[in-house]
C-alpha positions in Angstrom: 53.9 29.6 -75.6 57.1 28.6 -77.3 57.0 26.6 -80.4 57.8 22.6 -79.8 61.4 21.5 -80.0 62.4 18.5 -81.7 65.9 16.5 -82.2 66.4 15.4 -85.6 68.8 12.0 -85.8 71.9 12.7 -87.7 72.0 9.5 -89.9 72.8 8.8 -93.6 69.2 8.5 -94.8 67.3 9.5 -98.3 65.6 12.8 -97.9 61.8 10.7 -98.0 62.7 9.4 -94.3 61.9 11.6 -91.8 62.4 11.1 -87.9 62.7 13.2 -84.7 62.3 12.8 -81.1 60.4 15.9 -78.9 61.9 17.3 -76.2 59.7 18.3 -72.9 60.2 22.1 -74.2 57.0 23.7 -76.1 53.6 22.6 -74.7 50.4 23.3 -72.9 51.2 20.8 -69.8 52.0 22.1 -66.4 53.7 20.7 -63.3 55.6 17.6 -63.1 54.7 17.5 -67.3 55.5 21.0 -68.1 55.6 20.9 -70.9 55.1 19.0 -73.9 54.2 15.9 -72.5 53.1 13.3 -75.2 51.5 10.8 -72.9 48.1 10.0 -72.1 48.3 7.6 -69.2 51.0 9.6 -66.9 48.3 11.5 -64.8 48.4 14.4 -67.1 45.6 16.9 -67.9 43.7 15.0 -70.8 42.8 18.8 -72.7 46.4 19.3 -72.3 47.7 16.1 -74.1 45.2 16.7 -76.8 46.6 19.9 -77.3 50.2 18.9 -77.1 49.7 15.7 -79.6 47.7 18.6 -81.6 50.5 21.0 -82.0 52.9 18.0 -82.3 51.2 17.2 -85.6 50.8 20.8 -86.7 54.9 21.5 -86.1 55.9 18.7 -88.4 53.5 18.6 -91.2 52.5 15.1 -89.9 50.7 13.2 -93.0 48.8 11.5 -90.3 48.2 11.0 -86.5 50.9 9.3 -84.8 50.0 5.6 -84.4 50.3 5.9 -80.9 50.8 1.7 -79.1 49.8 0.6 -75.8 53.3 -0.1 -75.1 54.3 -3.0 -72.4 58.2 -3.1 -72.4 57.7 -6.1 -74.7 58.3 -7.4 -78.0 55.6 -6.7 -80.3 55.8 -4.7 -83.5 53.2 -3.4 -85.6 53.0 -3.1 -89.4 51.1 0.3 -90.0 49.0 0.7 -91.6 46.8 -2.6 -89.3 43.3 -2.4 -88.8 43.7 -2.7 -85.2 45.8 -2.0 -82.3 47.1 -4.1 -79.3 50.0 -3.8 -77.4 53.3 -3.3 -79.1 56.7 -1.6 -78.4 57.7 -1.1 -81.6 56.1 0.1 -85.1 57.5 0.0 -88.7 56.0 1.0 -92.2 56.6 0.7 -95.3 54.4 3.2 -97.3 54.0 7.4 -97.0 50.8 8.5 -94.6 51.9 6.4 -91.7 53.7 8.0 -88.7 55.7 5.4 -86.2 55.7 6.6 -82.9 57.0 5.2 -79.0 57.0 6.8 -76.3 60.1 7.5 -73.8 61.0 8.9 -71.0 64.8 7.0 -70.1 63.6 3.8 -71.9 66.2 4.0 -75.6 63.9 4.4 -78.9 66.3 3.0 -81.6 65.2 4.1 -85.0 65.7 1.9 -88.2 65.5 3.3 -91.9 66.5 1.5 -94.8 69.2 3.2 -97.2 67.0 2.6 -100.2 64.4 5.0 -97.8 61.5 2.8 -98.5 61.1 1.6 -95.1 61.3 3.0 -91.0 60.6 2.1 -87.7 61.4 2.9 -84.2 61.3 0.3 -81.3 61.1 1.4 -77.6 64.2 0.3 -75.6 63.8 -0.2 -72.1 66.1 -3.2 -70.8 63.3 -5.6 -70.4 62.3 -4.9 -74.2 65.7 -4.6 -75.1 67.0 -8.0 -73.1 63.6 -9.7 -74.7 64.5 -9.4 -78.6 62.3 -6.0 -79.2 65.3 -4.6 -81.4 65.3 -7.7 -83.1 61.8 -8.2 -84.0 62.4 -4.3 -85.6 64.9 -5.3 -87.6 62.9 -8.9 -88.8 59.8 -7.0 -89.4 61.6 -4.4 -91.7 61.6 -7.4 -93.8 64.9 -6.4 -95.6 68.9 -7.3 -95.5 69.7 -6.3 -91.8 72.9 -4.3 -93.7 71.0 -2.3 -95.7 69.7 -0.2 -92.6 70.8 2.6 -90.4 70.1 3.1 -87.1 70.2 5.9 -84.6 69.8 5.7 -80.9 67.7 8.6 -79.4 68.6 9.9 -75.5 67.5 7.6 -72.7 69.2 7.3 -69.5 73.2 7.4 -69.2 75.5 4.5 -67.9 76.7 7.2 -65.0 72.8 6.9 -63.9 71.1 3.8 -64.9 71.5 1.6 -61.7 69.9 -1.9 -61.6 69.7 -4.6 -60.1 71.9 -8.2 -60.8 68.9 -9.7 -62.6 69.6 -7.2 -65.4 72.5 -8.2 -66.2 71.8 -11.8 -66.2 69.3 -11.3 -68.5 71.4 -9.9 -70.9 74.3 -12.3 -70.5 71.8 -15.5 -70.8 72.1 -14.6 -74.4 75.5 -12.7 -75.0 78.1 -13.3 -72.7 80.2 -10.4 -73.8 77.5 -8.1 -72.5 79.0 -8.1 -69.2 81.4 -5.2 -70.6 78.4 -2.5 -70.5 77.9 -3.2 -67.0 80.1 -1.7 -64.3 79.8 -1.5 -60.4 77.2 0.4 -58.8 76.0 0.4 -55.1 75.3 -2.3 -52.7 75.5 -5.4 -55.1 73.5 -2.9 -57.5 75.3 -2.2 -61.0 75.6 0.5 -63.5 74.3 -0.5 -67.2 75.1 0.9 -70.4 71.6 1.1 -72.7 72.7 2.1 -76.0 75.6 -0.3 -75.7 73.8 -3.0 -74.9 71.2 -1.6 -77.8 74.3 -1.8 -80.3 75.5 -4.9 -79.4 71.8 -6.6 -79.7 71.9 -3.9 -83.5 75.2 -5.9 -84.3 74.1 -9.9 -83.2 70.8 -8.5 -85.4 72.8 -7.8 -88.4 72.8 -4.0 -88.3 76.3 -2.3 -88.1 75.8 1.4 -89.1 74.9 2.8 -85.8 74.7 6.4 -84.8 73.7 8.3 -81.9 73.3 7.2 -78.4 75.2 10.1 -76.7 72.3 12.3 -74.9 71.6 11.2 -71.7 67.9 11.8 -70.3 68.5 11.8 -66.2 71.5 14.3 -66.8 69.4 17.1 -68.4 66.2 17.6 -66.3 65.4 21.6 -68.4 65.2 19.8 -71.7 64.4 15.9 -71.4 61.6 14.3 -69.0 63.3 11.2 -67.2 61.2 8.8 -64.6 64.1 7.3 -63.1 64.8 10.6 -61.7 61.3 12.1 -61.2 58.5 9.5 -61.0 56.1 11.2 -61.7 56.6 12.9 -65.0 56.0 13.5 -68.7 56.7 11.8 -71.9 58.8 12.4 -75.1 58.0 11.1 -78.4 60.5 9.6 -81.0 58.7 9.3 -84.4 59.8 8.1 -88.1 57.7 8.1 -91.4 57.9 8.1 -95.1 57.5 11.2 -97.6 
């Protein structure tokens, strides 16, 4: 069995913050979630997740477990360390021990780290999250000068293959006009939509204006990146942050 592969974000960040997002390459899975599939509630074999979160932790020297969320495609972000769990699509922290995590499989985790490196978090991106303020209640629970953080956008589906519907874009343009320009036309009425775009431009309204990433496209690389938009039934990626 290989070792797990990670991406590290290239950001200007102190050498305490630490991030990465996994890759499906490394793992125990099989099938439809060979191989390193992070995610309990996709059908997977349960020994196999376990194993898979297990070597997760063992790869990276993780201080802790991943706080792993019961994520909704919402807007709720929690403060680790919290004595208790609910849903939430987005998780920040301010002190060493504590490891963010969301999990993704086309939907855009956005990492946030402040350039003092005293703070991180990561918020899960899909557009409904993303059209709902999730980015926003990152950045307002970093509880710091939206210009003193960096962000980097992790891979999630591409604007050549993310094709919605009409009421996606209205969502978006109920609160910024100007996001019309990340949409183009698709098929049938149906439309094309840029994610990490529309992810910049929410980063930008939210005060945040050193942005990297957002290149890697998810659909387009089936060997390396798990993507439900073009499988169904598949696997899950992590993207993770935490302080040294």
């Amino acid at each position: 069995m290989t070792a797990p592969e990670f991406l590290a974000p290239d950001w200007p960040v102190p050498p305490g913050v630490h991030a990465c997002v996994t890759t499906r390459r490394g793992g125990a899975s099989a099938g439809c979630y060979a191989s390193l599939n992070l995610g309990a509630h996709v059908g997977d074999d349960a020994a196999a997740v376990a194993a898979n979160r297990h070597r997760l932790r063992h790869a990276l020297g993780l201080p802790a477990e991943p706080a792993w969320l019961e994520q909704v495609h919402g807007t709720g972000v929690a403060v680790l360390p919290r004595p208790e769990q609910g849903p939430a699509d987005a998780a920040v922290t301010f002190l060493p021990g504590n490891v963010c995590a969301v999990l993704v499989a086309d939907c855009l985790p956005v990492f946030l780290a402040s350039r003092a490196g005293d703070r991180v978090g990561i918020a899960h991106a899909g557009w409904r999250g993303l059209a709902a303020g999730v980015v926003e209640a990152t950045v307002q629970a970093l509880a710091c000068a939206p210009g003193s953080l960096v962000a980097w956008l992790g891979p999630s589906i591409g604007p050549d293959a993310f094709e919605v519907g009409p009421e996606v874009r209205t969502a978006f343009l109920a609160r910024d006009p100007v996001a019309a320009q990340a949409f183009r036309p698709g098929r049938e009425g149906r439309l094309f939509a840029d994610l990490p775009a529309l992810a910049r431009r929410r980063l930008a309204a939210a005060g945040v204006t050193a942005v990297h990433g957002g290149g890697l496209c998810t659909h387009a690389d089936p060997s390396r990146f798990y993507s439900y938009r073009r499988d169904g039934a598949t696997g899950r990626m992590a993207a993770l942050a935490w302080l040294a």
